[in-house]
C-alpha positions as a Markdown table, in Angstrom:
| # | Residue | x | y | z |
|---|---|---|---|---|
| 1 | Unk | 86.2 | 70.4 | 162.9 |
| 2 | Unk | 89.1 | 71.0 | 164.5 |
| 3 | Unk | 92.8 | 71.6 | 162.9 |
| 4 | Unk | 96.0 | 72.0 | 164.5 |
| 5 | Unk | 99.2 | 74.2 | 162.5 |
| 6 | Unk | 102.2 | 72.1 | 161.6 |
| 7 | Unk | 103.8 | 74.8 | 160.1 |
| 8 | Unk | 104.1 | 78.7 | 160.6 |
| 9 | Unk | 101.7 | 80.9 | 158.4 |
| 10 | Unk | 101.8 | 84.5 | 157.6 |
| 11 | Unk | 98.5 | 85.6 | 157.0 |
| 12 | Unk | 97.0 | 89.6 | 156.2 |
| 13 | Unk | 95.5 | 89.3 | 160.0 |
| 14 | Unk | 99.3 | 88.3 | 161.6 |
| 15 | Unk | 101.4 | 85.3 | 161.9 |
| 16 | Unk | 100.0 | 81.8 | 162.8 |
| 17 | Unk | 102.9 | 79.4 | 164.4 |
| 18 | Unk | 103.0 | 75.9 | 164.2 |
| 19 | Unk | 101.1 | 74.2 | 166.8 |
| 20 | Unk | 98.0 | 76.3 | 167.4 |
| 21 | Unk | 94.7 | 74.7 | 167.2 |
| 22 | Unk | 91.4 | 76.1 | 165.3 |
| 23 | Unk | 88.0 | 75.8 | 164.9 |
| 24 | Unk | 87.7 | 75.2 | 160.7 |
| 25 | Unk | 85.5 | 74.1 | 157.8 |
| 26 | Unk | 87.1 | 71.7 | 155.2 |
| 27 | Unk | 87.6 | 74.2 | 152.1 |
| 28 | Unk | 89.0 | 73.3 | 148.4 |
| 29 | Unk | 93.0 | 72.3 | 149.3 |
| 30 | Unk | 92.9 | 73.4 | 152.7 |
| 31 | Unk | 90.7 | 74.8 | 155.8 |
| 32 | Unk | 88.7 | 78.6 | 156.3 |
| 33 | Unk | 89.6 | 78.7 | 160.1 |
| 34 | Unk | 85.6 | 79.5 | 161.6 |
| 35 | Unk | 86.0 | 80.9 | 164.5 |
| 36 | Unk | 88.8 | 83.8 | 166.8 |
| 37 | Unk | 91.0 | 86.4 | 165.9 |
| 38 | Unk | 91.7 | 85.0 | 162.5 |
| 39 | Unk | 88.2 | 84.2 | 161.6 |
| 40 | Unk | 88.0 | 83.4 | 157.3 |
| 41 | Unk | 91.9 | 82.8 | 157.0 |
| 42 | Unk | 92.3 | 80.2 | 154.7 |
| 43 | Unk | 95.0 | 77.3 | 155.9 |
| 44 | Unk | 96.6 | 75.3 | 153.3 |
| 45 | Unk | 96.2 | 71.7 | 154.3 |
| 46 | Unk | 99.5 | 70.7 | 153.7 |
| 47 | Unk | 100.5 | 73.4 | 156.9 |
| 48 | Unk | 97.8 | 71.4 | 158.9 |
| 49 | Unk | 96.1 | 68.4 | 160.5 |
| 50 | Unk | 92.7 | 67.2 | 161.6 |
| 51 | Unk | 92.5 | 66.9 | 165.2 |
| 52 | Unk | 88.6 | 66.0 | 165.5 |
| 53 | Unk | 86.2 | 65.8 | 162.5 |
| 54 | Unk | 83.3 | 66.2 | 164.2 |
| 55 | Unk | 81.3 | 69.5 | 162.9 |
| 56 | Unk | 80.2 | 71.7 | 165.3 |
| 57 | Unk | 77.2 | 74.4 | 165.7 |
| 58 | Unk | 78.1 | 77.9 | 165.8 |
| 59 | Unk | 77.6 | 77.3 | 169.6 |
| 60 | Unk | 80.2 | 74.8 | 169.3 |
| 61 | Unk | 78.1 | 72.1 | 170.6 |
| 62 | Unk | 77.4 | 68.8 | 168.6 |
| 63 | Unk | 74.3 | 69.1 | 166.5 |
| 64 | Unk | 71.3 | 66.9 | 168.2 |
| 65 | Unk | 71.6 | 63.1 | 167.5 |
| 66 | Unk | 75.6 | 63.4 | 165.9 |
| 67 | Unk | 77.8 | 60.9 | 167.0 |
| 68 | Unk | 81.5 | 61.1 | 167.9 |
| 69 | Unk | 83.4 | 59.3 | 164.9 |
């Protein structure tokens, strides 16, 4: 899935700003951002949103015969 920051978060790898978009797995209260620089930073999920649902491969391709939602 994808998330999008809509609030600033200091985290052990640096500050996040508001705005910035991640690749992300749903976890318990929040989002582990998947994917980049801040790979396994967790994201409260009152400081994001869901931009797109749709879970990706680790090639970040749709698996074979998903749908878009």
């Amino acid at each position: 899935m994808i998330i999008k920051t809509v609030k600033n978060i200091n985290s052990p790898a640096g500050s996040i700003v508001s705005g910035v978009s991640f690749r992300a797995q749903r976890e318990k209260n929040g989002y582990s951002i998947t994917f980049g620089e801040f790979k396994g930073q967790y994201i409260p999920a009152t400081s994001a949103i869901i931009i797109s649902d749709i879970v990706l491969d680790e090639d970040g391709k749709m698996p074979r015969g998903s749908r878009y939602a």
